[in-house]
Backbone bond lengths (Angstrom), bond angles and torsions (degrees), N, CA, C in turn:
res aa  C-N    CA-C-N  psi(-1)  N-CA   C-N-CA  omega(-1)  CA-C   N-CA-C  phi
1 X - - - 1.454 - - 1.531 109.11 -
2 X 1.307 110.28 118.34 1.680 110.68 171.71 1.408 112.23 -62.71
3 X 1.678 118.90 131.87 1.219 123.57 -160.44 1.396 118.35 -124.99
4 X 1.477 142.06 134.05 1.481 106.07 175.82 1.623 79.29 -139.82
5 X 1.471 89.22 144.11 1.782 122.29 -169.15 1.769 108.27 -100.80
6 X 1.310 115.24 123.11 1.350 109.09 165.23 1.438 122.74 -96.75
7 X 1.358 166.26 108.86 1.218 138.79 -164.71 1.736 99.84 105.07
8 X 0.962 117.19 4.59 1.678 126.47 -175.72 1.319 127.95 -52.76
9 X 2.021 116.03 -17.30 1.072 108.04 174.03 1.723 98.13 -125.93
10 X 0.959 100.20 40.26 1.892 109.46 -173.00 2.106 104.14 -98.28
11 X 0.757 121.83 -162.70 1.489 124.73 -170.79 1.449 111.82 -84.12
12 X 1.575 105.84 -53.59 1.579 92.71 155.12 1.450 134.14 -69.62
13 X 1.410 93.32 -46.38 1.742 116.09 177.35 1.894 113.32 -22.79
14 X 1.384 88.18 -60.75 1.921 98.77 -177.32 1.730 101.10 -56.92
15 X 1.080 98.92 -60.41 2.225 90.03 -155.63 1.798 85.94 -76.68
16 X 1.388 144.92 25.12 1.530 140.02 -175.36 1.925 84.43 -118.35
17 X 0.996 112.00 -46.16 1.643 110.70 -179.85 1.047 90.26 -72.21
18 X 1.331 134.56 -73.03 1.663 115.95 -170.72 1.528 145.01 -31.33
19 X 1.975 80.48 -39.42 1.776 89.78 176.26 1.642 109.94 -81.14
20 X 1.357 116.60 -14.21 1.432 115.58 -171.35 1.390 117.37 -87.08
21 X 1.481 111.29 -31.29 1.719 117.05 173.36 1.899 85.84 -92.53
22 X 1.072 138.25 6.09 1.900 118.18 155.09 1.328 120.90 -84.53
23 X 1.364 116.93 -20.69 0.879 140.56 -179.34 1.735 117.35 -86.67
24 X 0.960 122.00 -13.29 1.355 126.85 179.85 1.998 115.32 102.70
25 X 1.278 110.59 -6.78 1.082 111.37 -179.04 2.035 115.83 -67.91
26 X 1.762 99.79 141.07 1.420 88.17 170.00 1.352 109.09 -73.97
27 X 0.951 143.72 168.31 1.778 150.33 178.78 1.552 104.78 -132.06
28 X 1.068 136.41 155.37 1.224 165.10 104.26 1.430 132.06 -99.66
29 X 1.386 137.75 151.37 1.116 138.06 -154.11 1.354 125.97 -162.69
30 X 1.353 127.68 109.90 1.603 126.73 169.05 1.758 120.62 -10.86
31 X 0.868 119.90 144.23 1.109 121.74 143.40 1.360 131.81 163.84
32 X 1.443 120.64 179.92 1.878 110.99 -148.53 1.561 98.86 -132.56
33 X 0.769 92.47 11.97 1.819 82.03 174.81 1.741 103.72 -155.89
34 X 1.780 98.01 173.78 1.491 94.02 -176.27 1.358 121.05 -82.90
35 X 1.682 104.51 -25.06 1.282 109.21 -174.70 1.988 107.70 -71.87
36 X 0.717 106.64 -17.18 1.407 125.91 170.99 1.437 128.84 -66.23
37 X 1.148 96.73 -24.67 1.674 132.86 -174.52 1.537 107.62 -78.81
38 X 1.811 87.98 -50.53 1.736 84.75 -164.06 1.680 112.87 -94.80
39 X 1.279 103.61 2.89 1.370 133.31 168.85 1.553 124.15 -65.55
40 X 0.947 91.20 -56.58 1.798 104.25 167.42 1.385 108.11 -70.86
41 X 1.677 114.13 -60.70 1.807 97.76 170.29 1.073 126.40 -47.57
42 X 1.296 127.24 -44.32 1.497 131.91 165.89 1.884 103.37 -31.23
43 X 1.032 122.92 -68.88 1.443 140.36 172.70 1.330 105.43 -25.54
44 X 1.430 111.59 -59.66 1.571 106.42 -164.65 1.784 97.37 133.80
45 X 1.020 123.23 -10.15 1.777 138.46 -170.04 1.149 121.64 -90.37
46 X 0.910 148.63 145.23 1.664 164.77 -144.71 1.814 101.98 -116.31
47 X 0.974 125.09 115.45 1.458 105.49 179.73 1.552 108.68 -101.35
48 X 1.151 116.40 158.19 1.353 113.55 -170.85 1.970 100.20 -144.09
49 X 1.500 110.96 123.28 1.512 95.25 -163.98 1.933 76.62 -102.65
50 X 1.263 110.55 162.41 1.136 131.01 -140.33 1.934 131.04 147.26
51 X 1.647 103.73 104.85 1.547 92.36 -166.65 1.677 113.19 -78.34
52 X 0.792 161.27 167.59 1.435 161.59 -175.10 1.716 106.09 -99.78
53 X 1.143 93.92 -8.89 2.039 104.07 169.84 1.535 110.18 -118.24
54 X 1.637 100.13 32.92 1.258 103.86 161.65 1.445 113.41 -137.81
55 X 1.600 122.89 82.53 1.472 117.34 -177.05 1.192 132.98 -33.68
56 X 1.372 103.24 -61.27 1.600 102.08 172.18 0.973 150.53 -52.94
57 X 1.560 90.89 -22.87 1.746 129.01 167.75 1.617 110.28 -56.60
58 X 1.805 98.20 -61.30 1.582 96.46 171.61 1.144 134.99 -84.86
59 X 1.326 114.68 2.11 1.547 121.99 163.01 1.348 114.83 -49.57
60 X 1.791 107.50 -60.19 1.561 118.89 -171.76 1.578 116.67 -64.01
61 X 2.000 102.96 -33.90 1.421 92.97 -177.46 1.480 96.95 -84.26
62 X 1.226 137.09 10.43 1.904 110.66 179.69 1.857 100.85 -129.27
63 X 1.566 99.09 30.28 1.580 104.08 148.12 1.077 111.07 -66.19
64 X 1.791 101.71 153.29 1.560 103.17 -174.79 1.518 134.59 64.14
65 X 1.024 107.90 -10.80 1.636 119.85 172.92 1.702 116.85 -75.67
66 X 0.783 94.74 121.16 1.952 94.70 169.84 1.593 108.79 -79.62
67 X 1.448 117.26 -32.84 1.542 110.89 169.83 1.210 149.49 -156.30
68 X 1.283 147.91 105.76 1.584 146.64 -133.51 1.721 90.38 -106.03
69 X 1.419 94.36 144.58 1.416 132.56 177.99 1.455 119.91 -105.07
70 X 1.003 151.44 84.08 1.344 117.89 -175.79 2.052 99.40 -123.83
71 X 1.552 83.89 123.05 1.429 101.03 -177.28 1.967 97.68 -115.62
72 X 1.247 112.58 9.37 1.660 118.91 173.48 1.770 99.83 -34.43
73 X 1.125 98.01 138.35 1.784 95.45 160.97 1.913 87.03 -179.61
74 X 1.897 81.06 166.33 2.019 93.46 -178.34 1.035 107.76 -115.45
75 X 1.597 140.60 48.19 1.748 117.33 -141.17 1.465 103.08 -84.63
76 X 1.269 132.22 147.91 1.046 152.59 -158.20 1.601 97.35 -93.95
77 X 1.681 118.20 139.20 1.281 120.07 -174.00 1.403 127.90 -84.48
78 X 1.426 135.60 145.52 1.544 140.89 -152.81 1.393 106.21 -27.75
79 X 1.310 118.10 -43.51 1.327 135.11 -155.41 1.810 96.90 -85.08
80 X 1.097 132.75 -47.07 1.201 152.67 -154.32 2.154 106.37 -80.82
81 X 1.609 104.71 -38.05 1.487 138.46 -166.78 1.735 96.22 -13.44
82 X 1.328 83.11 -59.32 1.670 102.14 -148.08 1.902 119.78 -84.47
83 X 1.134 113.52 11.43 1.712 153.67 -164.90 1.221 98.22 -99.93
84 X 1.456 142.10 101.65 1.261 159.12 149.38 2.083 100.24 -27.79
85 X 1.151 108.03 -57.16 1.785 133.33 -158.11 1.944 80.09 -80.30
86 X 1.094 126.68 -21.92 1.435 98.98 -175.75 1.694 109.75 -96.25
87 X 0.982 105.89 -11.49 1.948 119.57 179.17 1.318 97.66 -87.26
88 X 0.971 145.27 4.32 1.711 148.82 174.29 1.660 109.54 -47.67
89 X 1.671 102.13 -62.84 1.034 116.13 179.95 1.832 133.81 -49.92
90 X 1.200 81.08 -57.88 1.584 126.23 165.03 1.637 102.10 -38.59
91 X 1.536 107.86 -78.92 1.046 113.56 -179.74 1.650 144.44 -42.25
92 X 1.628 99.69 -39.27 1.074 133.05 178.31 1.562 106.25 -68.22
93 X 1.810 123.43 -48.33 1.395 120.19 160.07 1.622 138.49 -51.72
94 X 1.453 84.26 -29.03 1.684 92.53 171.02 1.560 116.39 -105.31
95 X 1.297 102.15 16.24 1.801 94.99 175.69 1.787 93.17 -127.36
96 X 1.415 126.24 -60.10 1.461 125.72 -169.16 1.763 100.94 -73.84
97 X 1.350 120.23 -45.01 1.143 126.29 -145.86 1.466 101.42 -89.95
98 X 1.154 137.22 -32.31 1.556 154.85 -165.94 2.207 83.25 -84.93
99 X 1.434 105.04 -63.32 1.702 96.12 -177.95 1.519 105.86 -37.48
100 X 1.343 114.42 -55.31 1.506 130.42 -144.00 1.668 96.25 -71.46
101 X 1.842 102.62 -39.29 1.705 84.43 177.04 1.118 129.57 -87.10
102 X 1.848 113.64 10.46 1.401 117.05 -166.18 2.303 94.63 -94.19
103 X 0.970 79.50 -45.81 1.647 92.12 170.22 1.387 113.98 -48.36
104 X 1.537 113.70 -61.12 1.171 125.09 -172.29 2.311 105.33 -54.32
105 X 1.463 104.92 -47.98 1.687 113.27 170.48 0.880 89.01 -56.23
106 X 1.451 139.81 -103.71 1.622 137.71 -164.53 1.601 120.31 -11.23
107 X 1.245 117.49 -25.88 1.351 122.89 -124.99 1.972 68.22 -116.35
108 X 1.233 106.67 -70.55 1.597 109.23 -177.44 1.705 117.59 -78.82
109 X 1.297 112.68 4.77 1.542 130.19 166.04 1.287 107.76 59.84
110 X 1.576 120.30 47.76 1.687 128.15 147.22 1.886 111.43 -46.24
111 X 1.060 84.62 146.77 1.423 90.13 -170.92 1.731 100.22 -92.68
112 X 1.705 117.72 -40.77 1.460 109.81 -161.78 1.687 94.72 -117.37
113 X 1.505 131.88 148.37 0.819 126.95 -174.88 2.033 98.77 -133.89
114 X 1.366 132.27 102.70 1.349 111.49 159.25 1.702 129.23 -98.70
115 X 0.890 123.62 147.22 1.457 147.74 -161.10 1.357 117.22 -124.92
116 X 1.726 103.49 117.10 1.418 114.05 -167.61 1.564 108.21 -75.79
117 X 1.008 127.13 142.16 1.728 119.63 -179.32 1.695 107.33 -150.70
118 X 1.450 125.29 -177.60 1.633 107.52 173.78 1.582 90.67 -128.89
119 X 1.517 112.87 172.07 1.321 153.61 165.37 1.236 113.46 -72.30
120 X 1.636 123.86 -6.72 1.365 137.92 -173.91 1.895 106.17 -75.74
121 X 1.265 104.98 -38.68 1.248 133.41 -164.58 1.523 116.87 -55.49
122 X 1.550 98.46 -14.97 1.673 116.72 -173.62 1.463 105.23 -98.87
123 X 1.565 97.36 104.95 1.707 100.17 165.87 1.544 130.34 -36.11
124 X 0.962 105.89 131.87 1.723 106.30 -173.22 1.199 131.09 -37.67
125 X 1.247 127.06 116.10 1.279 127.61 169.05 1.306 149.20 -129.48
126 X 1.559 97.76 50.37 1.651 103.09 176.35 1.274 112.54 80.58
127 X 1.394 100.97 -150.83 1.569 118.13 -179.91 2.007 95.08 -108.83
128 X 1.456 121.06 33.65 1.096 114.20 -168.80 1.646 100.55 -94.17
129 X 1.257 138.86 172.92 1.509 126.18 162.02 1.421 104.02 -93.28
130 X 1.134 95.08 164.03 1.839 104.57 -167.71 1.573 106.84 -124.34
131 X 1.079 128.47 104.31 1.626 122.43 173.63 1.483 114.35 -91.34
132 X 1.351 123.68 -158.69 1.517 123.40 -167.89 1.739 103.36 -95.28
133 X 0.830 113.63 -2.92 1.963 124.58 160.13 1.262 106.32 -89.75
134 X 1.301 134.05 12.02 1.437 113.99 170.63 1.525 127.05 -78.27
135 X 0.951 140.74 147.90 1.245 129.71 176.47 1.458 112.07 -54.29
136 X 1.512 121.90 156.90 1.810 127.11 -177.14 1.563 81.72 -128.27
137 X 1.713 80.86 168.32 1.578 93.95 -171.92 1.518 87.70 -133.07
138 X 1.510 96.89 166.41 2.052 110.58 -172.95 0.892 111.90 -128.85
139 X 1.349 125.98 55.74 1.488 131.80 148.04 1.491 142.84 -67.54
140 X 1.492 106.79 140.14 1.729 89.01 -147.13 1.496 137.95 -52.13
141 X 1.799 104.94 -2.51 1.316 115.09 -177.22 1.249 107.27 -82.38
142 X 1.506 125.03 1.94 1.994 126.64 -170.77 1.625 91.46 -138.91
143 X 1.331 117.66 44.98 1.388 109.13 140.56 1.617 127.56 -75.68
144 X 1.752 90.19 -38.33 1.635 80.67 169.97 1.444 133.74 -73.24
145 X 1.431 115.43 -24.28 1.093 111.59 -170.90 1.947 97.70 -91.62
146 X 0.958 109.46 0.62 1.892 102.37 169.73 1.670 96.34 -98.16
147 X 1.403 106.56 -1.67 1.679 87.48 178.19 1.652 90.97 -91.91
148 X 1.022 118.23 -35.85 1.721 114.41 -167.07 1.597 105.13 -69.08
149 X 1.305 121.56 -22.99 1.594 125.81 177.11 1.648 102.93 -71.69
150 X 1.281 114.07 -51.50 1.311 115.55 178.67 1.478 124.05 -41.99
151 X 1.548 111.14 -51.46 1.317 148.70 179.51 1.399 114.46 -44.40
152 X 1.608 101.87 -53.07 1.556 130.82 172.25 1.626 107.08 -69.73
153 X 1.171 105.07 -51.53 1.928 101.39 -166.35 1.825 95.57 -74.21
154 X 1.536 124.53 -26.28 1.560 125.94 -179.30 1.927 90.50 -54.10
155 X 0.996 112.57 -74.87 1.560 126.43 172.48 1.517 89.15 -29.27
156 X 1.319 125.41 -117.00 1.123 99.22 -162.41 1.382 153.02 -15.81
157 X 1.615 103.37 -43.07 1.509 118.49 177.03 1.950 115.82 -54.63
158 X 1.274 105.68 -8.55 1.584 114.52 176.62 1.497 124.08 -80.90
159 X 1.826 95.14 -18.90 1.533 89.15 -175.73 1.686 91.83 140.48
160 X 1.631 111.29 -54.49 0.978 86.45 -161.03 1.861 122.31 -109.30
161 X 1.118 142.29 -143.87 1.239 148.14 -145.74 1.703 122.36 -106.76
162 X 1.123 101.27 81.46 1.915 108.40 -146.45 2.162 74.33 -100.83
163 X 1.118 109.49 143.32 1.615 133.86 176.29 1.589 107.41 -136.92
164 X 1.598 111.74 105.39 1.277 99.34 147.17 1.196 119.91 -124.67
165 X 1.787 98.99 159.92 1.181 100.20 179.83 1.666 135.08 -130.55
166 X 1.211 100.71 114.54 1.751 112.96 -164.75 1.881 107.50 -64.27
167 X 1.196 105.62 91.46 1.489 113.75 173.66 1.363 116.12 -60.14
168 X 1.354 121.91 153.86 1.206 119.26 164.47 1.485 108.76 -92.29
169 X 1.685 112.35 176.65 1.684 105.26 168.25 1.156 123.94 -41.28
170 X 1.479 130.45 89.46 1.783 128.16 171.15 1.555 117.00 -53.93
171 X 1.684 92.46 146.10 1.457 78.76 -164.62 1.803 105.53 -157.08
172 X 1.139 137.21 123.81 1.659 136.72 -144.79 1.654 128.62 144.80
173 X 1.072 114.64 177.21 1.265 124.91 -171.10 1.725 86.58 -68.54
174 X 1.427 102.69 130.94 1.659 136.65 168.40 1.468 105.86 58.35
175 X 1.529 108.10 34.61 1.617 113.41 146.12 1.767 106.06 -89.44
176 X 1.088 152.01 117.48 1.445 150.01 167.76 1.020 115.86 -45.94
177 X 1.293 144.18 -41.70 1.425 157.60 -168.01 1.252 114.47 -90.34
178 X 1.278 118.96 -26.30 1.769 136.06 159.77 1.879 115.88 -74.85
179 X 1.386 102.15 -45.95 1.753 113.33 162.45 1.126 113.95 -66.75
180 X 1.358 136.99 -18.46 1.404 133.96 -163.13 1.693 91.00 -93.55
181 X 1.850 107.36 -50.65 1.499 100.96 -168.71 1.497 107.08 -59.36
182 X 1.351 119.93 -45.16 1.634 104.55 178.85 0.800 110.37 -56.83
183 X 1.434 152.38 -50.02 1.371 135.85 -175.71 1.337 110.32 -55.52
184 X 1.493 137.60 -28.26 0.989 122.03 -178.74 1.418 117.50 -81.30
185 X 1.637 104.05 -28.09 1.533 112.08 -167.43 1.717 98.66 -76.37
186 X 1.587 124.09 0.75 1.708 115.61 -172.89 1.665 93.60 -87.90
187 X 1.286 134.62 -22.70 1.220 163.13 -169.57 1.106 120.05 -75.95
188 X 1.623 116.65 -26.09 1.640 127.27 -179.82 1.449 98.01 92.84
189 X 1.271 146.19 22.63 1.601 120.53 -168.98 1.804 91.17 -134.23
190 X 0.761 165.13 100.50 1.494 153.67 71.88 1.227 148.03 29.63
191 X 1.365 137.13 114.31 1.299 132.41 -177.78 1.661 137.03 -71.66
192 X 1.360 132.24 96.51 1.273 105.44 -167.78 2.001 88.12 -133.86
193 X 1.462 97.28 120.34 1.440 114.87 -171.59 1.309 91.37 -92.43
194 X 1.551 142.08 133.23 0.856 141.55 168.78 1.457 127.33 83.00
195 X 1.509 125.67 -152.30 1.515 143.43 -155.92 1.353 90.25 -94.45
196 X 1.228 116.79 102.75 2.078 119.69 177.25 1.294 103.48 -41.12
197 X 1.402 130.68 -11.72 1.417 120.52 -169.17 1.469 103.07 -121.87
198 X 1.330 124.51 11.57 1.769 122.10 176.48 1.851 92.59 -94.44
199 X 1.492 109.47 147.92 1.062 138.51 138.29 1.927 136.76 -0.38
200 X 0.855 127.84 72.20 1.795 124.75 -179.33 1.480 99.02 -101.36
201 X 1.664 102.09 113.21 1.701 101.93 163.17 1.346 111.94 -91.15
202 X 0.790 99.84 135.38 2.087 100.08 -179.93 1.427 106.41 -120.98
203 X 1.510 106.27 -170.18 1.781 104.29 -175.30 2.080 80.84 -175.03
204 X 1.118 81.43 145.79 1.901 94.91 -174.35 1.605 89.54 -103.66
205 X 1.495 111.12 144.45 1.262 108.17 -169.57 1.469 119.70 -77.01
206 X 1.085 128.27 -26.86 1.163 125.64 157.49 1.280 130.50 -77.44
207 X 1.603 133.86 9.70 1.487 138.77 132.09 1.388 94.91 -53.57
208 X 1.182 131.45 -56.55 1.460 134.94 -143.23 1.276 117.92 -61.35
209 X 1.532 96.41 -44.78 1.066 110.44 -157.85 2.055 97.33 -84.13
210 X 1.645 121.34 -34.62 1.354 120.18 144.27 1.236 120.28 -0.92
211 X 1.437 103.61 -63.82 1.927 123.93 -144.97 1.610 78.05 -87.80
212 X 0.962 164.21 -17.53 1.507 160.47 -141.24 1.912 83.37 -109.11
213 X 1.298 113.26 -59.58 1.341 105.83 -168.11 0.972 110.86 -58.13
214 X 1.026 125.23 -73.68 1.820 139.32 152.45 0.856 126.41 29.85
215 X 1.423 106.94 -89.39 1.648 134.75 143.34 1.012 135.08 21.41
216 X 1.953 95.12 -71.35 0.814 104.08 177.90 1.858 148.03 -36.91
217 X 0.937 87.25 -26.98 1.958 115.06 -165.30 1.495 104.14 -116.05
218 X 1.539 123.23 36.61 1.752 123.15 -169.99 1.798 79.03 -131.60
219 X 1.042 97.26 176.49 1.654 151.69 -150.98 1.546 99.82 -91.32
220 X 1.575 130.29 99.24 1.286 110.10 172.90 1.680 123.45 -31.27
221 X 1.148 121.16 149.10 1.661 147.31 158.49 1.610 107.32 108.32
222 X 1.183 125.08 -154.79 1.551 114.16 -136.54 1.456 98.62 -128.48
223 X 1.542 93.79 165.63 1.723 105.10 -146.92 1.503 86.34 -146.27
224 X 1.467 101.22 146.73 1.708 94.38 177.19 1.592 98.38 -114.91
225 X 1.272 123.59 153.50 1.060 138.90 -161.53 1.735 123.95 -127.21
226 X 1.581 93.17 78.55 1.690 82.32 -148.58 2.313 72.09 -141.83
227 X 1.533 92.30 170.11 1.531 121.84 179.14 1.572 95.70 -73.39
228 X 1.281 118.92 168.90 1.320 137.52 -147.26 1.163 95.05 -89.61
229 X 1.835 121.42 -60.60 1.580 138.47 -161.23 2.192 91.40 -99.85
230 X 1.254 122.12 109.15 1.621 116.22 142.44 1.134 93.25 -67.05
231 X 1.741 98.05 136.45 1.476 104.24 142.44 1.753 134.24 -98.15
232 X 1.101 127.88 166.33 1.264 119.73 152.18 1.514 117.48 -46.49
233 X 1.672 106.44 148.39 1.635 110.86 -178.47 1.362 87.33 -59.70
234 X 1.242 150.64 -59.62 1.373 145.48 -121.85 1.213 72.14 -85.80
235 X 1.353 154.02 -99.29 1.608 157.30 -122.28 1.525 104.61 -76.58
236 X 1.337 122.57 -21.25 1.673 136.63 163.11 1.569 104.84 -50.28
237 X 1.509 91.36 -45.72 2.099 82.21 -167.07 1.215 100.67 -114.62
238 X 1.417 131.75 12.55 1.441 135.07 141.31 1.129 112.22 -38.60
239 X 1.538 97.64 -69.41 1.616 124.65 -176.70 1.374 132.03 -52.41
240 X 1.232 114.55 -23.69 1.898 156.93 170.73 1.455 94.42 -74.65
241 X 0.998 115.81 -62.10 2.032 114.41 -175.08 0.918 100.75 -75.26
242 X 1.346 141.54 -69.67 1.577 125.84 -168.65 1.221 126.52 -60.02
243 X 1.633 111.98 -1.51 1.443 114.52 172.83 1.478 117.90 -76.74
244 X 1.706 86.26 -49.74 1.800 110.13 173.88 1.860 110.13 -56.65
245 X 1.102 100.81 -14.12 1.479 108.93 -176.20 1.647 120.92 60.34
246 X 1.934 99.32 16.56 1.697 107.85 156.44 1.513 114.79 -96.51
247 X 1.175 103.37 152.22 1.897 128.88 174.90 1.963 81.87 -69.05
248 X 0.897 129.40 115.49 1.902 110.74 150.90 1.365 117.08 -77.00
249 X 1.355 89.42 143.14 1.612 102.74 -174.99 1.657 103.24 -101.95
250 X 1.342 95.92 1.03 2.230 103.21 -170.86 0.988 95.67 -167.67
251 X 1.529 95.47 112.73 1.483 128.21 172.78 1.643 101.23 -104.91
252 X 1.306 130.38 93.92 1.768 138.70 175.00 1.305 118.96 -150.01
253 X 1.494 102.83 164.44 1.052 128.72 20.43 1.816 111.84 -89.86
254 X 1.108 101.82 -12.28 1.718 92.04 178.04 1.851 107.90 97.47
255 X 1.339 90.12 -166.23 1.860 91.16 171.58 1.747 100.74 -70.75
256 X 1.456 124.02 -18.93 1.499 107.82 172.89 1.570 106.15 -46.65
257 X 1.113 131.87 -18.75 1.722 130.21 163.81 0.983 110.03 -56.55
258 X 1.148 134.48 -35.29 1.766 125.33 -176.64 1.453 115.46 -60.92
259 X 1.564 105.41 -21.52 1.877 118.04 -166.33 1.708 86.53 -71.34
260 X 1.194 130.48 -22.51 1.557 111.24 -151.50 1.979 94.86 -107.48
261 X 1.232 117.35 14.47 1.387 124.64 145.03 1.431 93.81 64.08
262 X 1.472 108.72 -142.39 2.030 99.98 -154.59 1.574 110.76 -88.31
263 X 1.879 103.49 24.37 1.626 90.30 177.53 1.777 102.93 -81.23
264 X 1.718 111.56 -33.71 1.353 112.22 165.50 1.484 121.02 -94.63
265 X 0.929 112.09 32.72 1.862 120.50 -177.92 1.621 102.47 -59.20
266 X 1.278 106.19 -50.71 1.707 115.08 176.33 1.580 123.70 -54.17
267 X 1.069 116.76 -17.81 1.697 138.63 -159.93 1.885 104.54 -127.34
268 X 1.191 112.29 -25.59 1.623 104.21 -169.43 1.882 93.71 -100.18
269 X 0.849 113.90 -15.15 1.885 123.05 -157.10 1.590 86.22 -71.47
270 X 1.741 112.89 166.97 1.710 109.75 177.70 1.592 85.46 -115.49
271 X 1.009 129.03 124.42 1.679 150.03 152.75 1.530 130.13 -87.03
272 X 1.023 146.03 92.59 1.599 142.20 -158.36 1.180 88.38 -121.07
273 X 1.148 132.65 94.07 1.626 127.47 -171.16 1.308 103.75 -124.36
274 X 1.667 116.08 142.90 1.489 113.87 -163.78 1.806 93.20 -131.75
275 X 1.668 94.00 142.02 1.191 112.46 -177.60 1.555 103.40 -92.06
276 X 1.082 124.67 51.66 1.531 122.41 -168.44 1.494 89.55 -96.48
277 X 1.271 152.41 -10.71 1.402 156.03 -168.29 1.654 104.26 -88.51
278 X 1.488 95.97 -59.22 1.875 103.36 -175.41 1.740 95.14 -54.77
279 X 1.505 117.96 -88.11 0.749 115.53 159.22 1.452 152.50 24.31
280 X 1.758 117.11 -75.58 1.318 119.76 149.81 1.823 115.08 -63.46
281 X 1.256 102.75 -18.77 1.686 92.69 -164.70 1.209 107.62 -91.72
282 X 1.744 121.75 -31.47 1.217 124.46 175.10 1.585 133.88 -101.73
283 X 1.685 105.67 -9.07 1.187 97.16 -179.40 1.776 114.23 88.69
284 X 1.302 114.71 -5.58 1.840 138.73 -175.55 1.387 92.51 -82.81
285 X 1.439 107.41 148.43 1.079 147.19 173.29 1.169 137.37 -166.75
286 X 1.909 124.76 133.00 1.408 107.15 -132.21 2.016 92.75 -102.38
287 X 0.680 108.49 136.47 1.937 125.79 -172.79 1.571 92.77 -55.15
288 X 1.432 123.05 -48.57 1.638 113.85 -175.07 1.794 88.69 -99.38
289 X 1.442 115.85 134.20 1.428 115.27 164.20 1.387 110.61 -65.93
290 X 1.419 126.96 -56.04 1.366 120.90 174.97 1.736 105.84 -140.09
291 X 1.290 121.15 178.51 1.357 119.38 176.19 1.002 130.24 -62.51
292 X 1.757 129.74 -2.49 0.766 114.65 161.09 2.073 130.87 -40.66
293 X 1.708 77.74 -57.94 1.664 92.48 171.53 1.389 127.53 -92.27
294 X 1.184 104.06 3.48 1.904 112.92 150.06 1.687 130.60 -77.18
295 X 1.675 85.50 -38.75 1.585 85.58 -176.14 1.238 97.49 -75.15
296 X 1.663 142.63 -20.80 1.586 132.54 -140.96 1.843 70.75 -102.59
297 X 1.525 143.77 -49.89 1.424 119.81 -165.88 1.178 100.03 -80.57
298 X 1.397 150.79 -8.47 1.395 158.45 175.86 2.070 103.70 -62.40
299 X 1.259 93.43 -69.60 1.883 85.89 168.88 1.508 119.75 -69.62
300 X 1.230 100.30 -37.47 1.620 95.05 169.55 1.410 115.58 -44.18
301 X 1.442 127.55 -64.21 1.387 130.20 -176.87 1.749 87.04 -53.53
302 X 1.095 129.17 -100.33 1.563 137.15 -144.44 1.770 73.72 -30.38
303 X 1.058 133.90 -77.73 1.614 110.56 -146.11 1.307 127.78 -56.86
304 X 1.784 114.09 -16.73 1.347 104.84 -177.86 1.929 94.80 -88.27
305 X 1.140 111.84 -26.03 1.468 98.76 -179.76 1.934 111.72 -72.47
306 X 1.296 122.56 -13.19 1.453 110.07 161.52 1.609 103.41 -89.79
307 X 1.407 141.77 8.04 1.003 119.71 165.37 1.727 137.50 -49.79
């Protein structure tokens, strides 16, 4: 299947190109620079420079394609999270840029369109499980990603085959926000957003990027994309220290996250979200069951690559 990738050298983006040229898919792929260029060829990928806020632009490059990907996103770094002015970017891809590529498919008559989205989006629910009927909530930090669902189900509404997919927290070698926590967790300090006893669905980026191939061949509408076992926050950054191979001495900010209202609404909420949907439809299954054994091959890799 001729493929073109948005987001291709991003955290999911890389192991989602990988699984698609392992798989036999042709690939092509966004991108803005040269070094970027020779990066993706290296891969096995076609690079295609091209802005995603230029329709016409992506009309011509996603002729001939049977199916667009767009996993594009700007996420702002650990340190950065909580900054209204740093989601700007971000935002703007999943509200202008997600329209522009649904127009742009339409426009060159792709038949399948998937759409990156999160698992964050599901109003809280306990220790309950959460499937793809759960209710979402609209808080101002998931306007963009309810604009990119919209974007996706418009696509669909034509006829043809709009997929999104609600990720859980990604998490692995050349996610930033996953490298940052080990470094912090070698340090003794740990992340626990919220009620030590609510819910974190996660997804290791290279499961993730799996479920992207997958995908491909499922049933328009949305799939959540998360590890088998959530854990509790408390057993999340258990699991985070014993990888790093520190005792933590600081487990934060804690429920003091709740004080900072809907900039962490996405991160403090309890989510138990089950991939039993992807799953039956695709035949996927995620290589780490939960983080326990993601985060422990997650430092492993970062350490042999600072060797």
């Amino acid at each position: 299947m001729k493929t073109f990738v948005l987001g291709g050298t991003g955290a999911i983006g890389r192991p989602a190109v990988d699984s698609l040229v392992a798989a036999g898919h042709d690939v092509s792929a966004l991108v803005r620079s040269r070094e970027r260029a020779f990066e993706l060829q290296a891969r096995g990928a076609r690079p295609v420079e091209v802005s995603m806020f230029d329709v016409p632009g992506l009309s011509l490059a996603f002729a001939g394609h049977d199916a667009v990907v767009n996993l594009a996103s700007a996420m702002p770094s650990t340190l950065q999270f909580v900054r209204l002015r740093a989601w700007r970017a971000t935002q703007r891809i999943r509200t202008e840029g997600s329209a522009n590529v649904v127009d742009a498919a339409l426009a060159a008559e792709v038949g399948i369109l998937v759409q990156e989205s999160v698992a964050m989006l599901y109003a809280d629910h306990g220790n309950g499980w959460v499937d793809e009927q759960a209710p979402v909530d609209h808080y101002p930090m998931a306007r963009g990603n309810h604009a990119a669902e919209a974007s996706a189900n418009r696509f669909t509404a034509t006829g043809r085959t709009g997929i999104i997919l609600r990720f859980g927290l990604f998490y692995g070698p050349g996610a930033r926000h996953s490298e940052q926590f080990v470094a912090m967790a070698r340090i003794g300090v740990v992340p626990v957003l919220g009620h030590p006893d609510g819910y974190l669905s996660s997804i290791h980026v290279t499961d993730g990027g799996r479920a992207v191939a997958a995908l491909l061949a499922a049933a328009a509408g949305v799939y959540n994309v998360v590890d088998d076992e959530p854990l509790t926050k408390r057993d999340y950054a258990t699991a985070l220290a014993r990888a790093a191979g520190h005792r933590p001495w600081l487990k934060a900010p804690g429920r003091l996250a709740l004080l900072l209202g809907h900039r962490t609404t996405s991160l403090t909420r309890s989510i138990r979200a089950t991939n039993d949907k992807l799953t039956s439809a695709t035949g996927w299954t995620p290589a780490f069951t939960s983080a326990r054994e993601g985060w422990a091959a997650t430092a492993e890799a970062l350490a042999r690559r600072e060797r």
